[in-house]
C-alpha positions in Angstrom: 55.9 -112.2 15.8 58.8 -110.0 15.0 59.9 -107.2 17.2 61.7 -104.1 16.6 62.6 -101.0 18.6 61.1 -98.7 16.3 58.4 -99.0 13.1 58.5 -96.0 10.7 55.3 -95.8 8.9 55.4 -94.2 5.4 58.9 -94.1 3.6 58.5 -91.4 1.2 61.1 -88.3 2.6 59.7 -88.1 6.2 60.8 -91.9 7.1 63.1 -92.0 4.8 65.5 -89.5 6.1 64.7 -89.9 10.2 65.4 -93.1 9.4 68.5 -92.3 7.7 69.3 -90.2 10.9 68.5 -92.6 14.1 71.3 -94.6 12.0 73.7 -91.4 12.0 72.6 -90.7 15.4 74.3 -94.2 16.7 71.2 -96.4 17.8 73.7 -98.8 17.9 71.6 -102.8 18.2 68.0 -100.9 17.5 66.3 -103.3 15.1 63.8 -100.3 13.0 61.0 -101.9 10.6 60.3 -98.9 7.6 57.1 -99.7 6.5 55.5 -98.2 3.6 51.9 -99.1 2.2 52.4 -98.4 -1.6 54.8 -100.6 -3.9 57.6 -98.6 -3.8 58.6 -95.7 -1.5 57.9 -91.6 -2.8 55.0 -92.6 -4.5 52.9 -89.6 -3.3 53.8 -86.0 -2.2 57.9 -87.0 -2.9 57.5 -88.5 -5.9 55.9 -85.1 -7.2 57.6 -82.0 -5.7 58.9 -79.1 -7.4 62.1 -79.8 -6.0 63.5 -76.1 -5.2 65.6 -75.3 -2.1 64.8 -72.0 -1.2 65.4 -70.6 2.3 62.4 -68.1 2.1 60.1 -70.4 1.4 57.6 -71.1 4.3 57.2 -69.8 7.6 59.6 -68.9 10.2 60.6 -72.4 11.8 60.5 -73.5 7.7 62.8 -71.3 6.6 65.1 -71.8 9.8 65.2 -75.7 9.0 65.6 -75.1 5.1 68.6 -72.8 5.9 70.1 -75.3 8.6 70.2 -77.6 6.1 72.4 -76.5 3.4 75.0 -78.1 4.6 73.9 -81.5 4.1 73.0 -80.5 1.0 76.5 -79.4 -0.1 78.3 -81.9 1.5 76.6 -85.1 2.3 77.9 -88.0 3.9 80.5 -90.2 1.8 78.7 -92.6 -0.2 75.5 -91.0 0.2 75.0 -89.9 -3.4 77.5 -90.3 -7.0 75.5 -87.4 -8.5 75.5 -83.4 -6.3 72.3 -82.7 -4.5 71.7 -79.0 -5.2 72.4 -77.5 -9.0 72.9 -73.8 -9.5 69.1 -72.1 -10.6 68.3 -69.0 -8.4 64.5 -67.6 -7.5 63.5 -64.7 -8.2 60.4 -63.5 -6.5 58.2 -60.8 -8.4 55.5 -58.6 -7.0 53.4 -55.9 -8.5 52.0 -52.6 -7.4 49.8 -54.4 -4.5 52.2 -56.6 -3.1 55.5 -55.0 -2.4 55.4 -55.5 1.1 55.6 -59.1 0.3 58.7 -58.9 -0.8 59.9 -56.2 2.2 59.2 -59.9 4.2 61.0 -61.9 2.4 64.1 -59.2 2.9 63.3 -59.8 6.2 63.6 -63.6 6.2 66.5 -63.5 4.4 68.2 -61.2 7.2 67.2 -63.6 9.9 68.6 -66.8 7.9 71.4 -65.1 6.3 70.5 -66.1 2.9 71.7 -63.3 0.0 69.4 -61.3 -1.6 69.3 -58.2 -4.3 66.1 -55.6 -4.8 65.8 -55.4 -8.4 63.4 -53.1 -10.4 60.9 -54.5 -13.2 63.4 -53.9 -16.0 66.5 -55.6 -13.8 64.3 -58.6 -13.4 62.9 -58.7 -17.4 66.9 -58.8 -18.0 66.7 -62.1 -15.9 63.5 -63.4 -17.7 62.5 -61.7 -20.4 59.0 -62.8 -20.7 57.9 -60.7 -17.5 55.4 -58.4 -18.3 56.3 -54.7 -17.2 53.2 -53.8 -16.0 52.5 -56.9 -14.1 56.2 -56.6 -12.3 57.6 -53.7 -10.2 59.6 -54.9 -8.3 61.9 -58.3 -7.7 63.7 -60.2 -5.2 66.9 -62.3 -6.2 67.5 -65.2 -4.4 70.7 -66.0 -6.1 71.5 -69.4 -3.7 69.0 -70.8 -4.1 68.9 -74.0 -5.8 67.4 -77.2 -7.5 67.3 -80.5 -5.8 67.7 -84.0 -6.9 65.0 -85.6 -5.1 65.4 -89.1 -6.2 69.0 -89.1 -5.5 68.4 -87.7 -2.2 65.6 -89.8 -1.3 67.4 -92.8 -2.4 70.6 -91.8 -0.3 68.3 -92.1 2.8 66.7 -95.6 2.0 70.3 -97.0 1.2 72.0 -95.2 4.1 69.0 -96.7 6.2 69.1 -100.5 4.7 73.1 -100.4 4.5 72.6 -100.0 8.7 70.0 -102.8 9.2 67.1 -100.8 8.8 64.3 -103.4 7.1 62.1 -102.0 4.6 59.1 -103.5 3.8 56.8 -102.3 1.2 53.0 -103.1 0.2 52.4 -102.6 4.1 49.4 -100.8 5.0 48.7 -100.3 8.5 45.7 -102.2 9.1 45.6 -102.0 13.5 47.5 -100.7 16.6 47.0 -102.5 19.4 48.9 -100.7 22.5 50.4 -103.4 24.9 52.4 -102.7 28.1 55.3 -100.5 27.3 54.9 -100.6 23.5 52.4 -101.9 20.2 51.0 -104.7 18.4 50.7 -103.4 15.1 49.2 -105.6 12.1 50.6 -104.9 8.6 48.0 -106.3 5.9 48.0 -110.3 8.0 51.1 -109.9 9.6 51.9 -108.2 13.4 55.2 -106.8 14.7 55.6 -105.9 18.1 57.4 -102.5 18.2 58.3 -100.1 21.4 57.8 -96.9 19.3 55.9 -96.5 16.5 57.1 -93.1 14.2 54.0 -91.6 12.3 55.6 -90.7 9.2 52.6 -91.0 6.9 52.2 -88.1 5.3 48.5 -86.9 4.5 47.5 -90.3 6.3 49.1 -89.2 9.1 45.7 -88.6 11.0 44.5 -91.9 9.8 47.7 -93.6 11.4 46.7 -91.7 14.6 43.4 -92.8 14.6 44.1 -96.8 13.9 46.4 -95.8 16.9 43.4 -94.4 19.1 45.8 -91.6 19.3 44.5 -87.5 19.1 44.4 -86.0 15.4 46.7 -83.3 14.9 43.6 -81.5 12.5 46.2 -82.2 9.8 44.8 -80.8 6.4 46.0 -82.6 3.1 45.8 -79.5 0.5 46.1 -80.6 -3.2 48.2 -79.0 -5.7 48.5 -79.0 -9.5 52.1 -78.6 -11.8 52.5 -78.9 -15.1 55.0 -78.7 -17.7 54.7 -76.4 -20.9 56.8 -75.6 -23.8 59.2 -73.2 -23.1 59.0 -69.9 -25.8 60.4 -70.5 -29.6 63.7 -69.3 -29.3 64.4 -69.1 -25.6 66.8 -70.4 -23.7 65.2 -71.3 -20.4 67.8 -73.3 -19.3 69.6 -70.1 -17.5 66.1 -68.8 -16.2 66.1 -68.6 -12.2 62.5 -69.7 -10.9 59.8 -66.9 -10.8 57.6 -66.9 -7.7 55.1 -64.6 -7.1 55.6 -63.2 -3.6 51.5 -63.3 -3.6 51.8 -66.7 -3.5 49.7 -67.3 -6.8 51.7 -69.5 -9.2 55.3 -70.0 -10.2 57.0 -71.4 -12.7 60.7 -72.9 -13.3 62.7 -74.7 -15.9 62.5 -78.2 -15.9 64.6 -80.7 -18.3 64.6 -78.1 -21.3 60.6 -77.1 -20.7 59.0 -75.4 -17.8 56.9 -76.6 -14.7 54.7 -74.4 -13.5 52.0 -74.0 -10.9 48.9 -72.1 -9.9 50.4 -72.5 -6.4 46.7 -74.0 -5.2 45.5 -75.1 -2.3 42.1 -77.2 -2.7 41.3 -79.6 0.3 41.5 -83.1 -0.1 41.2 -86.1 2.0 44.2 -88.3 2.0 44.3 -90.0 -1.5 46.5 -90.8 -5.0 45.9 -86.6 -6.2 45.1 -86.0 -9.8 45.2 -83.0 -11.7 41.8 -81.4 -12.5 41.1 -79.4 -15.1 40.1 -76.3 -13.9 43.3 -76.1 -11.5 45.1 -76.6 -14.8 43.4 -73.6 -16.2 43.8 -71.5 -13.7 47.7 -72.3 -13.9 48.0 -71.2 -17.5 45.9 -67.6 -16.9 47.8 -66.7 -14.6 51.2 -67.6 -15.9 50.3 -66.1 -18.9 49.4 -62.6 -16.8 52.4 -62.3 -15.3 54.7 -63.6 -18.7 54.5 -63.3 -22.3 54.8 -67.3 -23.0 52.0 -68.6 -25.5 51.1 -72.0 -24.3 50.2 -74.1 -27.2 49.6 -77.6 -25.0 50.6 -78.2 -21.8 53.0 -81.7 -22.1 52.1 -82.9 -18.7 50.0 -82.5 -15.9 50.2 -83.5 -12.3 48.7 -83.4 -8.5 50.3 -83.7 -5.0 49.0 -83.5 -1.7 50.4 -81.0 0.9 49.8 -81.4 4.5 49.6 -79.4 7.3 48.3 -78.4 10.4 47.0 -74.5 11.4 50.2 -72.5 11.9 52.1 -74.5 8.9 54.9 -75.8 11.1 56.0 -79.4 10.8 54.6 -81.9 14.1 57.8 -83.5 15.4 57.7 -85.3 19.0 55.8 -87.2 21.3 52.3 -86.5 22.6 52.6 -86.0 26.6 49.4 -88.5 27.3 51.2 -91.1 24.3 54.5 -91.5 24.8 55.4 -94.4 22.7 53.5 -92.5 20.1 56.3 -90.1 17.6 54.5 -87.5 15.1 57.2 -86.7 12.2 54.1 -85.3 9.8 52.8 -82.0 8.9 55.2 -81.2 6.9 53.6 -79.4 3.8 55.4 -78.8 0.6 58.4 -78.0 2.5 59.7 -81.6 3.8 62.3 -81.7 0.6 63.8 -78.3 1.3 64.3 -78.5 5.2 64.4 -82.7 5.3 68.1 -82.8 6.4 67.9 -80.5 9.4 63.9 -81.6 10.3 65.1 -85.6 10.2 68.3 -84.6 12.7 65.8 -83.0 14.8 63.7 -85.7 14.7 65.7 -88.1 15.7 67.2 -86.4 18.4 63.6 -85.6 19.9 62.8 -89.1 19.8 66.5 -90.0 21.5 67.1 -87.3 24.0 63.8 -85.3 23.6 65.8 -82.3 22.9 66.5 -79.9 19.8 70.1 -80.2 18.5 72.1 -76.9 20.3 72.9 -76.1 16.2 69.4 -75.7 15.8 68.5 -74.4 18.8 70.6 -71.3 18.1 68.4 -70.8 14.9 65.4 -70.7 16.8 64.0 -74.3 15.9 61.9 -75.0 19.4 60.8 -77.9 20.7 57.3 -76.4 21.8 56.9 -74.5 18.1 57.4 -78.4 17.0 55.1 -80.3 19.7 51.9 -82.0 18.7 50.8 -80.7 22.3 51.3 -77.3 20.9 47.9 -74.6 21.6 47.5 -74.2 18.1 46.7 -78.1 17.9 44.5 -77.9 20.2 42.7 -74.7 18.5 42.6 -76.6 15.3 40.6 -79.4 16.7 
């Protein structure tokens, strides 16, 4: 039986990248098994993400994360990737009549992250993206850093950064049991065991079913499904200089995407952990309301896709080790935000699973370790 110091379980961008930083963080000897039950890593929720770094996106400990890490972003380590992580795009968030205030927030977020901003009127923002409908849009927010990511580059970065230290990935490995013994587990993997000292839930929306094998409290983690697709952009138009358009409601948005545009209804339908699909109505849903908001006829829609997004009550990520489980690591609950703050979350990860403390950096943004703990009230209210 094999034993290692550490097991991930899951490698889409959750193990991926804490794996990718217990290497940066000098576990110098550690032998860490990445263990991922599908054929290849990111086939789930990484695999399907929208891909936009935007630092008012999410909640307060979100946005703090996705702001922190920007730096990675611009300047990742040597090696890491041949191709840049972020490309220039810009989001502009549009409200109407009803939901000004939304944006007055997002002013407010920006403040507290120091990301730049401009208030723009209905016609400023039409100048933008012409397709806006006057009387659907009163008002704008301009976002001009923020930007697209490479996913796949990044994600790959991680798994080679991880492998090139040692780390052994093993894919087609389900988590079948998890047995604890003494100090540590006996965890089977389809007919094979591996003993490991911690075991890292990284799972994504099976991140309660790891904790259960584990005989481990759920975190109430709620997998959320949403639908994207991809639509011809208008006769004529060049999209390609078009920022992304997000309604500060929250109902859909829509960006260019390899010469067409992705859009979404912005849903949230519950779903139990499982390969999402797109279903029809969602679909529908997604094309009334981008056509409310936009003058572009949609003649087909190219493509259509599902992901799941998973969180927990208050939306903040799970990061650390549950006081009555201590060989037990939650890195889960991350929602549709684990691309845009990975590089700052995964430091703090690893550091709370090293030293059990936030990074000072982070600290000083207001990332805190009790806003992270899966022994956090609002858990325990969830359950």
């Amino acid at each position: 039986m094999q034993s290692f110091d550490i097991v991930i379980v899951g490698a889409g961008i959750a193990g991926a990248s804490i794996a990718s930083a217990l290497v940066d963080a000098g576990v110098e000897g550690a032998r860490i098994l990445l263990a991922e039950r599908e054929d290849f890593p990111g086939y789930h929720t990484t695999g399907r993400s929208a891909a936009l770094y935007s630092a008012l996106y999410g909640n307060e400990t979100v946005c703090a994360l996705t702001a922190a890490s920007r730096a990675f972003y611009l300047a990742p380590p040597p090696g890491f990737t041949d191709h840049p992580l972020l490309t220039p795009r810009g989001c502009l968030y549009i409200a109407g009549e009803d939901a000004v205030g939304e944006l007055d927030a997002l002013e407010a977020t920006a403040q507290r992250v120091g990301a730049r901003t401009t208030r723009m009127g209905a016609h400023e923002a039409r100048a933008m993206v012409p397709v806006l409908r006057d009387e659907l849009v009163s008002a704008a927010l301009w976002e001009r850093e923020a930007m697209d990511i490479d996913v796949h580059s990044l994600h790959q970065g991680y798994l080679r950064r991880a492998r090139a230290a040692g780390v052994v990935l093993s894919t087609g490995a389900e988590l079948r049991a998890a047995a604890s013994e003494g100090d540590g587990w006996v965890l089977t993997f389809g007919s094979a065991k591996v003993r490991a000292a911690t075991l890292v839930n990284a799972a994504g929306a099976w991140a309660d079913e790891v904790a259960r094998i584990a005989g481990v409290p759920t975190i109430g983690l709620m997998p959320l499904r949403r639908t994207a697709i991809m639509l011809d952009p208008p006769a004529g138009a060049d999209v390609h200089r078009w920022p992304a358009v997000i309604d500060a409601g929250g109902s859909f948005y829509f960006k260019p995407d390899a010469g067409m545009l992705l859009a979404s209804p912005a849903d949230e339908t519950p779903s139990p952990p499982c390969d999402a699909q797109a279903d029809e109505w969602d679909i529908a849903v997604c094309v009334d309301r981008v056509q409310a908001a936009a003058e572009l006829p949609v003649r087909r829609v190219a493509r259509s896709w599902a992901g799941l997004r998973s969180f927990v009550a208050d939306r903040s990520p799970v990061v650390g080790r549950p006081a009555a489980h201590p060989g037990f690591f939650w890195f889960a609950g991350q929602g549709g935000y684990g691309i845009q703050m990975g590089p700052a979350l995964a430091l703090t990860g690893a550091s709370l699973l090293l030293t059990g403390k936030v990074p000072v950096p982070l600290a000083e943004r207001g990332v805190d370790v009790a806003a992270l703990s899966p022994d956090r009230s609002q858990l325990r209210q969830a359950d």
